[in-house]
ZAGUVO-87735 format. One record per residue (C-alpha): y, x, z. Coordinates in steps of 0.001 Angstrom, whole numbers, plus 524288, in hexadecimal, padded with zeros to 5 digits. Each point is the difference from the previous one (the first is absolute). Layout:
N
YXZ/...
! end
This chain:
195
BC949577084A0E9/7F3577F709801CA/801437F51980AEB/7F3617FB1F8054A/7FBD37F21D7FA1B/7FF5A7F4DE8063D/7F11F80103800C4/802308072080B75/7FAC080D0E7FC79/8075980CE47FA0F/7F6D7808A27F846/805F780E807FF72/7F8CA80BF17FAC1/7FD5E80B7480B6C/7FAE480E067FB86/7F7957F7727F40D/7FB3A7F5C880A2F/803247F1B980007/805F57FBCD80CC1/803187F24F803F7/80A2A7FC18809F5/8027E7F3A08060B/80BA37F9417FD84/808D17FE2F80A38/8040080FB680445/80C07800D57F6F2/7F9DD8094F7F5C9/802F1802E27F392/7FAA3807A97F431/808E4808B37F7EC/7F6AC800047F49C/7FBA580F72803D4/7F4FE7FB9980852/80AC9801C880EA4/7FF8F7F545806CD/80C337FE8580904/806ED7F9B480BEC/80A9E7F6F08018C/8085880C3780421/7FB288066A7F2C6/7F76080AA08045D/7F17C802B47FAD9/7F7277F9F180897/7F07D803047FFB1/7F4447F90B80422/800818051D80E2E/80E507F9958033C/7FAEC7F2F97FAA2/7FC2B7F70780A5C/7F2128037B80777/7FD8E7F0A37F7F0/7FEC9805F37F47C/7FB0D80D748022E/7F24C804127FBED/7FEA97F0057FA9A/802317FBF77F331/802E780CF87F96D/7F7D27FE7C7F47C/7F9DB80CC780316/7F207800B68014F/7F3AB80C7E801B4/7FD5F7FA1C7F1EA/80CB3802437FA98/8017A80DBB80683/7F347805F57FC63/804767FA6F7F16E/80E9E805DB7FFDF/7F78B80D4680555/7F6B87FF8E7F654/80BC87FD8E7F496/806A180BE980672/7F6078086E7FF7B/7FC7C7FB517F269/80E788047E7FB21/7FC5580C7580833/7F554801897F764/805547FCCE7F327/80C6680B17802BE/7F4A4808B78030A/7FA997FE907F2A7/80C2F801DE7F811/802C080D70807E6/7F3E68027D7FD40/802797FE5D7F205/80C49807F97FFC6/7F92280A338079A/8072C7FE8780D72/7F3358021380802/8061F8013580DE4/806907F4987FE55/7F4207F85E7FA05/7FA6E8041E80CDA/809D87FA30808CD/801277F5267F908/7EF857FCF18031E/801B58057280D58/80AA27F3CB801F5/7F6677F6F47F978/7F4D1805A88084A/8092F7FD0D80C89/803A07F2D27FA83/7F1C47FAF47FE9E/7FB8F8060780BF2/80B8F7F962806D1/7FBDF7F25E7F8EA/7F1098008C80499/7F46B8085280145/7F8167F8B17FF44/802077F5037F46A/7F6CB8034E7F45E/80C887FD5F7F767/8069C80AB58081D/7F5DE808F98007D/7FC647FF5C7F087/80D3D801577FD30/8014080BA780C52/7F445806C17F8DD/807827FF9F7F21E/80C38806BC806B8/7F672809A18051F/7FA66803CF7F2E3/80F4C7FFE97F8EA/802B680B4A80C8D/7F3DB806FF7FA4E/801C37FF657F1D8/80E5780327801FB/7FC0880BD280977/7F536804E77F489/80A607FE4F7F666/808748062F80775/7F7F480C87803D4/7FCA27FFC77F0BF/80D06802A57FB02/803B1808D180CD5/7F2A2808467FA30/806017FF9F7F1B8/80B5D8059C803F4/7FCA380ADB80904/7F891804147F368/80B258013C7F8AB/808608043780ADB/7F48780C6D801B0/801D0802E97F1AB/80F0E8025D800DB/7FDF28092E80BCE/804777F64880B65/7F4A4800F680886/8044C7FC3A80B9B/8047E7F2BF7FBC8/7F334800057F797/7F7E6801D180D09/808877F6D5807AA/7FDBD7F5C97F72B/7F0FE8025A7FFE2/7FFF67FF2B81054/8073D7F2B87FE44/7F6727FA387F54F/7F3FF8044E80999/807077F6A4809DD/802F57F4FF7F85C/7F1A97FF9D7F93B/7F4BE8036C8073B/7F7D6800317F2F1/8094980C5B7FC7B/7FBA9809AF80C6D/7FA73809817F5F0/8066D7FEAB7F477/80C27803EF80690/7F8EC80A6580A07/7FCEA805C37F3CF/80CD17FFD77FA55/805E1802C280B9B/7F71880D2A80261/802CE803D27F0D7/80F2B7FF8B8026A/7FFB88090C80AD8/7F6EC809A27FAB8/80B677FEB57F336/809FD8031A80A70/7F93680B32806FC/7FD7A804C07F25D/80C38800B07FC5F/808D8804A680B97/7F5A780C477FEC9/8057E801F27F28A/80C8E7FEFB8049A/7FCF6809B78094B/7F857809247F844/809607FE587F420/8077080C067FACC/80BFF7FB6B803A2/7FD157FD9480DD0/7FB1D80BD7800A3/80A59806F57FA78/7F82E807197F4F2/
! end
């Protein structure tokens, strides 16, 4: 347990921000970043005194948009790696939070907004990518007979990547013409018909 010094100021760590309290309240910090009472219960900024509330918090726009832009820049970074290891729908959400995060930070900071247009071409790469190996493997889903998957994968692709529309119309056409192709066989084969 951390007293307050005699300097009349008690720096505790909130939720990654620096908050300073004014000596005097009876608080305490129990080295987790919880700040407490005389009685011994947590106490947050809005039970300190109106004194010290909104003053002298050390928290600034500056130093939000820069703890936003950090966030968003370990968004970013996670997106790669599942990139890497294939995890494409989380790659996604992970640059849909960093997307969120810089848009939350400012819209209109050309820091921001260079950094804002970077997330936006990691969610296309990762959504080409994506629709690339979704392609690959309605392929070889079609050649082992599983058609259905093979043309549900193809409809998801054409979503994901505009640039894929006809490669996967295409696909998607050729599957079902397989399928109608071969429930006729089925139907016409001797043993469904009993010959």
């Amino acid at each position: 347990m951390m007293k307050s010094s005699s300097t009349g100021t008690l720096w505790a760590a909130a939720i990654g921000w620096t908050v300073t309290l004014a000596m005097g309240f009876g608080l305490e910090c129990h080295g987790n970043g919880v700040a407490s009472g005389k009685g011994g219960g947590p106490v947050g900024l809005d039970a300190a005194p109106a004194a010290i509330q909104g003053q002298e918090t050390g928290f600034t726009e500056d130093t939000r948009r820069a703890e936003l832009l950090l966030a968003a820049e370990q968004y970013t970074v996670s997106a790669r790696k599942a990139r890497e290891r294939t995890h494409f729908q989380e790659a996604g959400r992970m640059l849909a939070k960093a997307e969120a995060l810089l848009l939350t930070a400012s819209r209109t900071a050309p820091e921001v907004r260079k950094r804002l247009e970077a997330v936006k071409a990691g969610q296309r790469n990762v959504s080409q990518i994506w629709a690339d190996a979704l392609i690959r493997q309605a392929r070889a889903l079609a050649r082992k007979g599983k058609l259905d998957v093979a043309i549900s994968l193809c409809r998801e692709a054409r979503k994901l990547d505009p640039r894929r529309l006809t490669e996967a119309d295409r696909r998607i056409a050729r599957y079902e013409k397989a399928k109608r192709v071969a429930h006729f066989r089925q139907l016409t084969s001797p043993e469904h018909l009993g010959l």
